[in-house]
N, C-alpha and C positions, 0 to 999 in steps of 0.2 A: 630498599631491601624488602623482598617475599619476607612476609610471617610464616615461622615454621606449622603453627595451627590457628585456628579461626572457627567460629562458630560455623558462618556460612559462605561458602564460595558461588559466587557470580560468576557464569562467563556469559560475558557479553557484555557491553555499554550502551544500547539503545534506550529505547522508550518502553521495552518490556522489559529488563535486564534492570533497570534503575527504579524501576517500581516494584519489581521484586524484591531488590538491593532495601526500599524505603520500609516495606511492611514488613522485612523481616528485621530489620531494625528497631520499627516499631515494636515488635514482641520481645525488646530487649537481648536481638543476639549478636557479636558482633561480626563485621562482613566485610569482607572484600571483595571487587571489583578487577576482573582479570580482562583487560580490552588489547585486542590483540595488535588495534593500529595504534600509530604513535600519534601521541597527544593532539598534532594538526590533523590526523584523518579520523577522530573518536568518534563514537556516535552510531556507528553502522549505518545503516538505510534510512532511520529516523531522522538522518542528518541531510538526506538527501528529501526529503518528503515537503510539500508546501503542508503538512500539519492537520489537512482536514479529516474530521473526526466525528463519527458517526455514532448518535445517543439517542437514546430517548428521551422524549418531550413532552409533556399535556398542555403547556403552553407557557406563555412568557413569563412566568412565575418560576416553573421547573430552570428556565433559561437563565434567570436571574441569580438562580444560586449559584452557579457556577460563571455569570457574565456581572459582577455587579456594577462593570463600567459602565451598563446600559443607559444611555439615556432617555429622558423622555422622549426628545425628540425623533431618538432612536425607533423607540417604540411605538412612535406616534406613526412615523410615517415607513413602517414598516406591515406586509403580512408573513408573522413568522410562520404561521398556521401550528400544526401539530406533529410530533412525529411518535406513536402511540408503539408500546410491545407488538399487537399484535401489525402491525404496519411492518417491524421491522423485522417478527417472525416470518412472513407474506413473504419481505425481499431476500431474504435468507430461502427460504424453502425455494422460489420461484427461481432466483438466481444461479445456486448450486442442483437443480432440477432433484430437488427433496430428500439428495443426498450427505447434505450438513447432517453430522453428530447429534442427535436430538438433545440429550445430556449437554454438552460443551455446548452449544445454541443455547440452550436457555441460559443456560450461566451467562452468557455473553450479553443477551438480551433484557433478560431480566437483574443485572449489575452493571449496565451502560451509564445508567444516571449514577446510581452513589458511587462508583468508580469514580466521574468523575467531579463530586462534589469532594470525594477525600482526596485526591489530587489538587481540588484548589488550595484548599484547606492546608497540603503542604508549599502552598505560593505558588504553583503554576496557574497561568493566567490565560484567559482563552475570549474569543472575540466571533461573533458573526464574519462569516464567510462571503463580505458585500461582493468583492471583488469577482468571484467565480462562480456562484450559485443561486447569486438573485438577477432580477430585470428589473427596471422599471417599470410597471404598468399602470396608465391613470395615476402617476403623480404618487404612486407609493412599489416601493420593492417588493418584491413577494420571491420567494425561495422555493426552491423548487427539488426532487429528488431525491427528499429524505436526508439531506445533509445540509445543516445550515451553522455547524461550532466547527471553527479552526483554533489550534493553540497559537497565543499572541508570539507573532518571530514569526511562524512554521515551525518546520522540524529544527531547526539551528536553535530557533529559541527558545523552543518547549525543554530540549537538551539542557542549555544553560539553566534554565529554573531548574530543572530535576535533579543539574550537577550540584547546583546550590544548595536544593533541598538535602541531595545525601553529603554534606563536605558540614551542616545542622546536624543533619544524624550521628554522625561518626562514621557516614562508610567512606571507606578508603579505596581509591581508583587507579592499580597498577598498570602503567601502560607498556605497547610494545613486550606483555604479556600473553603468550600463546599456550592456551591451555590443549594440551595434545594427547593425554590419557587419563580415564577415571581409575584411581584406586579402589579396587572394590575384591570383597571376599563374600564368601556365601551368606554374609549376613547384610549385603547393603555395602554400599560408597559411604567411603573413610576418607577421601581427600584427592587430589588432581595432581599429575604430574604438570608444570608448566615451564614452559622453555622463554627465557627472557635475556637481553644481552648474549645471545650464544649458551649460555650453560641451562641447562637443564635442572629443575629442583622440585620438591615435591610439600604440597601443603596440606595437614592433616588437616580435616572435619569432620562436624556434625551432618551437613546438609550438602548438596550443592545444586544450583538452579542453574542448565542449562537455556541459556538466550543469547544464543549467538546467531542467530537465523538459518537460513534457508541453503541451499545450494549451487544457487544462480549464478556464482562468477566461477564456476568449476565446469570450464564447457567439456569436460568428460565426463561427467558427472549429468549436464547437460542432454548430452547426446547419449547416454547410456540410459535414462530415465524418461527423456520428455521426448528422444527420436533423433532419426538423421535430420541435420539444415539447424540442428538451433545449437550446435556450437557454433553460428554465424550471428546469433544476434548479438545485439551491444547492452552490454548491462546498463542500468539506469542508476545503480548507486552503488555503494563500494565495494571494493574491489576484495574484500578482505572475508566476504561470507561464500565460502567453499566447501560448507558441508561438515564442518569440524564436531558440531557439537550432536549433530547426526552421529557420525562416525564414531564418535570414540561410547555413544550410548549399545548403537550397535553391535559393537566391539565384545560390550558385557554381557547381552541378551536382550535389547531391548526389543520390542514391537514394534517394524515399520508399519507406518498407518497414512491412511487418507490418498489423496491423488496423487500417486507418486510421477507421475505422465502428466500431469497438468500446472499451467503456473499463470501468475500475473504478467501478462504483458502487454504493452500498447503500442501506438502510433509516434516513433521514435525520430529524431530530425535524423534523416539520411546520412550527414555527412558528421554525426556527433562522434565522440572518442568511445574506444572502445571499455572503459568504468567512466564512471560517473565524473563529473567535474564539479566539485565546491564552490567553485565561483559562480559557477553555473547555475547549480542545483538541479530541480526537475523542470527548469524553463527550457527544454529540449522536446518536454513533450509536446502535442499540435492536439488539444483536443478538443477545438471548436468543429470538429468533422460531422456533427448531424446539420449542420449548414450548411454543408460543401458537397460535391458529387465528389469520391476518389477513383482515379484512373490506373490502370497498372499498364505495364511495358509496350500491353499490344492494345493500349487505348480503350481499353474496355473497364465499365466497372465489374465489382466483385463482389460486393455485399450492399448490404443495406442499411447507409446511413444515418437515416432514422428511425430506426428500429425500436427503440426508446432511447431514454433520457443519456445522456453521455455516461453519468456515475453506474450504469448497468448494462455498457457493453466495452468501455471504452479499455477494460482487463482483459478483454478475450478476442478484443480485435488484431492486437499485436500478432497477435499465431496465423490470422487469417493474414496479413500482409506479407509475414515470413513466406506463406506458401506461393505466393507469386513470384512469376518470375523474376531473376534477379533480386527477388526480398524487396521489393519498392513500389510507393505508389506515389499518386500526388493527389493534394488535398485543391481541391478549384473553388474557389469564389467570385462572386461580383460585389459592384459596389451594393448594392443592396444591403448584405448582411456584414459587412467589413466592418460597423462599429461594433457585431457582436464579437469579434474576436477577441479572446484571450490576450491578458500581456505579453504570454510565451513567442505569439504571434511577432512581438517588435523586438524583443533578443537584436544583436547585429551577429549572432554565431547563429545566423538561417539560412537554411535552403530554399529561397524563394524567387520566382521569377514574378515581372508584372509585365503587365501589357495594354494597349488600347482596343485593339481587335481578337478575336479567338482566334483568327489563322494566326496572327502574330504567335499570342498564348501558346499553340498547342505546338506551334516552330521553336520554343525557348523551351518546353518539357525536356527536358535532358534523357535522353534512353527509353523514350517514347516513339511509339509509330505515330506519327500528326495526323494523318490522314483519318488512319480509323479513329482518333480521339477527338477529331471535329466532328467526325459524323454519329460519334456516341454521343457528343454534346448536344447533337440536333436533335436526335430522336428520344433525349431524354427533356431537351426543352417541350418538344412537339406534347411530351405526356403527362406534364404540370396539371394538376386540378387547380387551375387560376383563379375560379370560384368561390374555394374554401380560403378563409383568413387566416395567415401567417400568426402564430402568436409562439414566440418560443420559450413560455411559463409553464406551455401546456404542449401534452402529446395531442398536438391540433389537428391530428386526420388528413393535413393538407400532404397530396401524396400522385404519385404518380399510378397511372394506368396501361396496362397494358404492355407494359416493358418484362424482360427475359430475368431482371433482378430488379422489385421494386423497392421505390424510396415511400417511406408510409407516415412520416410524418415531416415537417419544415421542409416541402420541396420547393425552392424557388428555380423562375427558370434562370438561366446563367446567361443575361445576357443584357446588362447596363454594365459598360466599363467607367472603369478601369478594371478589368481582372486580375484576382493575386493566385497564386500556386506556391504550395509547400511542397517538398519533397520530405516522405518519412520512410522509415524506416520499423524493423520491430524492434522494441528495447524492453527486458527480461526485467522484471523488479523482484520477485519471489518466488520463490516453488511451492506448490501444495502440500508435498508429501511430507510426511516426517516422522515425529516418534506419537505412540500413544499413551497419551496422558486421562489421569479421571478426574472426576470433578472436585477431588481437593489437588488438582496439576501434579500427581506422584504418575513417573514416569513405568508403561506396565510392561512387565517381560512378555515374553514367545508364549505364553502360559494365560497372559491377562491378568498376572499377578504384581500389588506394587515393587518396582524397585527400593527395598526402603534407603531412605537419604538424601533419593535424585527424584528432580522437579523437573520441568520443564514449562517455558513460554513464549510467546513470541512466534515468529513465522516458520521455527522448527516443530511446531504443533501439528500436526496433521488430523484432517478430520472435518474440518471446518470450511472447508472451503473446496468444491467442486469445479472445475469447465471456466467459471464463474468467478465473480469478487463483483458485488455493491460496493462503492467507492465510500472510504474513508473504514472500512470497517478492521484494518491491518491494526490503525495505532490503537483503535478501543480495543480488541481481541490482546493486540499485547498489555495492556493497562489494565485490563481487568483478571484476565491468568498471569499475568505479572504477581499482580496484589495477592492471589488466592495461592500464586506459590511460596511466596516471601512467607506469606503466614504460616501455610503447610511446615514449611522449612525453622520459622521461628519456633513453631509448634513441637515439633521433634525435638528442637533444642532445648526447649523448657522440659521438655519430658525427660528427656535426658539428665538432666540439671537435676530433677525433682527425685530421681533415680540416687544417684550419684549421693544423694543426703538423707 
C-alpha cells in the first residue's frame, strides 16, 4: 500500500535516487521510493553499469578511506598515482569543450572524495578497478585515465548495499510504481500522482526528488531531440527510462537545460537486444577499440582510434558508428594485442569472426566490401611508426603517417595471426539534456527561479555534460547531487516542521 503522505518522495531507484532517498533520511525525513520497474528489473541504469567511478585522489591515503580492504600487497605492487581536482576540472572542461556548468562542475569535483567517503560510511564498498584500468608494467600495475575506484559487485552490487543501506534508514521502496504527474500549485510541489497495479493514486508531500534518468529508451523522444537514425540504436540499459521525470517537471514550468541533442553512447555488440540484458549487463560493450583499426561497410576506416585513452572517447564514439552506413563497424586485431582485450571480449553473446590470413578475415566481415578492407589494411599497415614503442599505460605517440584518417597513438600493424573481429554496433546509455538545477539541486523554472519542493539528480540533470562524458563520471555526478538533493529536500522538511511549532 502507497502512503497517503510522506515527507519525501523519490522517483527513481538508481545510484542517485537511493543516495538522495539516504541523506534525506539522514536529516530525519521520512521517504519513499517510487521504482517504476518491478522488483526483478529495479535499479535503472545503475543496474546495468560495471560500477566505475570517478573521484578524486592525492594518493593512497585519500584511496584508503574509502578502499580499506587494501592491502599491502596491494599497495606495494601497485602505481595508483594521483588523480588531483584540478586534473579532474582539466578532463571536465576539455571533454565537454568548456561547456560544463561551472557551478555544478565544481560541486561534482570538489565533493567527489567526501561523497564518497559518506557513502562507505553507509556500508557501500568499493575496490580498484584491476581488471579494466590498470596494465602491468615492470612487475607492477599502474592505472591509467583518471579512473581507478569501482563499487565492489558493479552496478548490481553497489545497488544491493544502497538497498540495504536505505531498508537501515527506514526508506521504503514501492515497486512497479510509476510516478506520472507532480502535484503542484503556485507555491511549489505538494505530492505525485503515481499509477501502481492499474489504479491511479495520489501522495501528498513535503519535497520530492526527481531521479528517474534520462530519455534514452523513448526512440521518439530520441529522434525528436538527438536526430533522424537514432531511433535505431539499441539501448544499453533499461528499458524503463523514457523521459518521465523530465516530462512531468516540464509539465509545471521547469527549465530544459544542457545538451538536449547530445548523449552517451558507444561501441555496441551488433547483434545485442534492443534494452539492456541483466544477465548480460554492460558485457555487450567492445571497448578495447584504441588497439584495433574499425572498418565500416565499404571497408574504410572512420575515425581515430587512438585518439586518447578509451574513458575520453569511448561516449562519443557510439554517434560516430551510428553514422555509417548500415549503423556498423568492425573492431580488427592480431595476435599481438589479444591479451589486452577486455572480458567483454569472451561473452559467448559475440559478434566475432577469427581467422589465420586477412583475405580469410576480411571474407568472414559480414556486410563488408573485402576487397577495399584488405587493401585499408595494407595501407594502414604500410603507415605504422614501427620505431616508436607500444606501451598502452601511456598515450605513447606510436601512430600512423600519412593516411586520410590517422591512428595517433597504440598503432600496431595487423598482421601476426590469428585475427579476431567484433562487429559493433551504437548503444545509447543516457541523454545529456534535462532539467535545470542549482547548486543546492532545487529544480529552476522558465524564470531561473527555484521550484520550491522539487529536486533533482542523476542523468535527468542537464548541464553537465557536453559532445562528451570522461568515463565513470555518471555514478559520481548521481552520488554527489543525490546527496545534495536528499539534504536540500530534508532541509525543507525541517523547516517546515520547525514552522508548523
Amino acid at each position: 500500500m502507497l502512503p497517503q503522505s510522506i515527507d519525501v518522495v523519490v522517483v527513481g531507484a538508481g545510484n542517485a535516487a537511493l543516495c538522495a532517498a539516504l541523506s534525506a533520511a539522514e536529516a530525519g525525513a521520512s521517504v519513499i521510493v517510487l521504482e517504476r520497474a518491478a522488483e526483478s528489473e529495479c535499479g535503472g541504469n545503475t543496474r546495468f553499469t560495471a560500477g566505475a567511478i570517478r573521484c578524486v585522489y592525492d594518493g593512497v591515503d585519500d584511496l584508503r578511506a574509502f578502499m580499506p580492504d587494501l592491502t599491502e600487497e596491494e599497495i606495494g605492487n601497485t602505481d595508483f598515482g594521483t588523480y588531483t581536482e584540478s586534473q579532474f576540472f582539466d578532463d571536465m572542461g576539455r571533454i565537454t569543450e568548456y561547456r560544463t556548468n561551472p557551478e555544478l562542475c565544481e560541486l561534482l569535483v570538489t565533493r567527489s572524495r567526501d561523497t564518497l567517503r559518506w557513502m562507505r560510511g553507509k556500508g557501500i564498498r568499493f575496490a580498484p578497478i584491476y581488471g579494466r584500468q590498470a596494465f602491468k608494467v615492470g612487475g607492477r600495475f599502474k592505472f591509467w585515465g583518471g579512473l581507478t575506484v569501482e563499487a565492489w559487485g558493479g552496478g548490481p552490487g553497489l545497488l544491493q548495499a544502497l538497498y540495504q543501506a536505505g531498508a537501515k534508514a527506514g526508506v521504503t521502496i514501492a515497486y512497479g510504481a510509476r510516478a506520472v504527474e507532480l502535484v503542484a500549485e503556485d507555491d511549489g510541489v505538494h505530492g505525485v500522482a503515481v499509477r501502481q497495479h492499474g489504479k491511479t493514486s495520489r501522495i501528498a508531500c513535503k519535497a520530492v526528488v526527481l531521479a528517474s534518468g534520462g530519455f534514452e529508451s523513448n526512440p521518439e523522444w530520441r529522434t525528436r531531440y538527438l536526430g533522424p537514425g537514432w531511433d535505431l540504436a539499441k539501448v544499453r540499459g533499461t528499458r524503463f527510462n523514457t523521459g518521465d521525470g523530465i516530462r512531468m517537471a516540464l509539465d509545471i514550468g521547469a527549465a530544459p537545460y544542457g545538451n538536449w541533442s547530445g548523449c552517451h553512447a558507444v561501441g555496441w555488440d551488433r547483434n545485442a537486444p534492443e534494452f539492456g540484458d541483466l544477465a548480460v549487463g554492460d558485457n555487450f560493450q567492445k571497448h578495447s577499440y584504441p588497439f584495433s583499426i574499425m572498418l565500416n561497410a565499404n571497408g574504410r576506416r572512420f575515425l581515430d582510434e587512438g585518439a586518447d585513452f578509451r574513458n575520453y572517447t569511448y561516449a562519443k564514439y557510439g554517434r560516430v558508428i551510428l553514422a555509417q552506413p548500415s549503423q556498423f563497424a568492425w573492431q580488427i586485431f592480431d595476435r599481438k594485442v589479444l591479451h589486452l582485450l577486455r572480458d567483454e571480449y569472451r561473452i559467448k553473446q559475440v559478434t566475432k569472426v577469427r581467422a589465420d590470413t586477412l583475405e580469410e578475415l576480411v571474407q568472414r566481415l559480414d556486410d563488408v566490401n573485402a576487397d577495399a578492407a584488405l587493401s585499408e589494411i595494407d595501407a594502414y599497415n604500410a603507415a605504422v611508426r614501427t620505431d616508436i614503442p607500444f606501451d598502452p599505460n601511456v598515450k605513447d605517440g606510436r601512430r600512423t603517417e600519412g593516411l586520410r584518417i590517422p591512428k595517433s597513438n597504440w598503432a600496431n600493424t595487423i598482421d601476426e595471426p590469428p585475427f579476431e573481429a567484433y562487429a559493433v554496433t551504437c548503444g545509447i546509455t543516457f541523454t545529456f539534456g534535462g532539467l535545470r538545477i542549482d547548486g543546492e539541486a532545487r529544480v529552476l523554472d522558465t524564470d531561473l527561479a527555484p521550484i520550491p519542493g522539487l529536486y533533482a539528480a542523476g542523468e535527468l540533470v542537464g548541464g553537465l555534460f557536453y559532445f562528451n562524458y570522461p568515463g565513470g563520471t555518471g555514478l559520481m555526478s548521481g552520488s554527489v547531487f543525490g546527496k545534495i538533493a536528499g539534504a536540500s529536500a530534508g532541509g525543507r522538511v525541517a523547516g517546515a516542521q520547525r514552522q508548523a511549532h
